[in-house]
C-alpha positions in Angstrom: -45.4 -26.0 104.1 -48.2 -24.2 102.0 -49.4 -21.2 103.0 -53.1 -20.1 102.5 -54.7 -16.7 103.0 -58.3 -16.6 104.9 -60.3 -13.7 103.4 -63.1 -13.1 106.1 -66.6 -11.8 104.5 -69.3 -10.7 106.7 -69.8 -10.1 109.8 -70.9 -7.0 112.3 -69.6 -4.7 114.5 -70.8 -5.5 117.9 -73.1 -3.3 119.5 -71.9 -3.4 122.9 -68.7 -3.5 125.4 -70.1 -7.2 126.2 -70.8 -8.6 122.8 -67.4 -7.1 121.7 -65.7 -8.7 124.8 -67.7 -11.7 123.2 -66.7 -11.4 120.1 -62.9 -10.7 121.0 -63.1 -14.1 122.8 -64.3 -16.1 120.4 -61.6 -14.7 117.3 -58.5 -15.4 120.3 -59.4 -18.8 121.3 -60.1 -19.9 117.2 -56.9 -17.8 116.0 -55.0 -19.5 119.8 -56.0 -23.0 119.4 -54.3 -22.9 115.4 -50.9 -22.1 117.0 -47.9 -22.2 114.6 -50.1 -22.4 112.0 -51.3 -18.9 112.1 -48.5 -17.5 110.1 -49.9 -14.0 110.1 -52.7 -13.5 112.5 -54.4 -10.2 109.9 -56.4 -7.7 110.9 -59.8 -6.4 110.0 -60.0 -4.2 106.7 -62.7 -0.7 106.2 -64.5 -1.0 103.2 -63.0 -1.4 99.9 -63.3 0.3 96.5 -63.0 -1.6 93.5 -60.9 -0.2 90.3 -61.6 -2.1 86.9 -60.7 0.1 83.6 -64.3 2.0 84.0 -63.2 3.8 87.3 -63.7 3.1 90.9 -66.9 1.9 92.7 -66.8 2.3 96.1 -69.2 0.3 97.2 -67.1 -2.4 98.6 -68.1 -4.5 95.7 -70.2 -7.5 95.7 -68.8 -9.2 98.6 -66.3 -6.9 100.4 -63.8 -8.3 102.0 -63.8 -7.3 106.4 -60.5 -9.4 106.9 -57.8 -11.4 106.3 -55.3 -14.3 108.0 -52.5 -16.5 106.5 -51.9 -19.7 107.8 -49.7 -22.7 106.9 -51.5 -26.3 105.7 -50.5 -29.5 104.5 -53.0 -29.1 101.9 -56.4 -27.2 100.8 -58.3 -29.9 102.6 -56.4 -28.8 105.9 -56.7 -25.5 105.5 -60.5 -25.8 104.8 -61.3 -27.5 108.0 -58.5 -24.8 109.7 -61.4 -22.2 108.2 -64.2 -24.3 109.2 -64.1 -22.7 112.8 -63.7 -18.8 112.0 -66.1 -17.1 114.7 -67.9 -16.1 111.5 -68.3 -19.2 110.0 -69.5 -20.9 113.3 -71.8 -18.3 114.2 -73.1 -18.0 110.6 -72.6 -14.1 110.2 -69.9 -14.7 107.2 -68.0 -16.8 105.4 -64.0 -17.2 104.6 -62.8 -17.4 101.3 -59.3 -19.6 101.4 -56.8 -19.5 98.4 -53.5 -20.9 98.3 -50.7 -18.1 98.3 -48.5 -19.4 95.0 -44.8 -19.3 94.9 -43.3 -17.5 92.5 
């Protein structure tokens, strides 16, 4: 089966125990409910620097990247809707990027 990677933009640290108990919740139960799909559950990322042939910026670049999943789709359709109920995504404080992981 395909695999997909779910790069996770946005999002904030929460500013309490509560809203990070919150929070925690919300990423088990969506990350739970995709079962053997979730081939690697990912982690957050710190901020990234970005190396092109004029140097490094380290400013995270344009839209820096706070996570990542892989998961396994029939197709980009499936994993789409998969991505389509990220805490992020539902709560409206990010986005995912999904891209199909090639073969080589």
């Amino acid at each position: 089966m395909p695999q997909f990677i779910f790069a996770y933009h946005g999002g904030k640290t929460p500013e309490s125990e509560e809203e990070g108990a919150k929070v925690m919740a919300a990423w088990q139960a969506w990350m739970g409910g995709m079962g053997e799909a979730l081939a690697v559950p990912g982690a957050p990322v710190g901020m990234s620097k970005t190396v092109t042939t004029t140097g490094v910026a380290e400013d995270g670049g344009a839209n820096p990247i706070s996570g990542y999943s892989v998961v396994e789709a029939a197709d980009f359709t499936a994993a789409c809707d998969m991505a389509k109920g990220c805490p992020l995504v539902v709560d409206g404080s990010g986005s995912v990027e999904v891209a199909e992981i090639m073969e080589m």
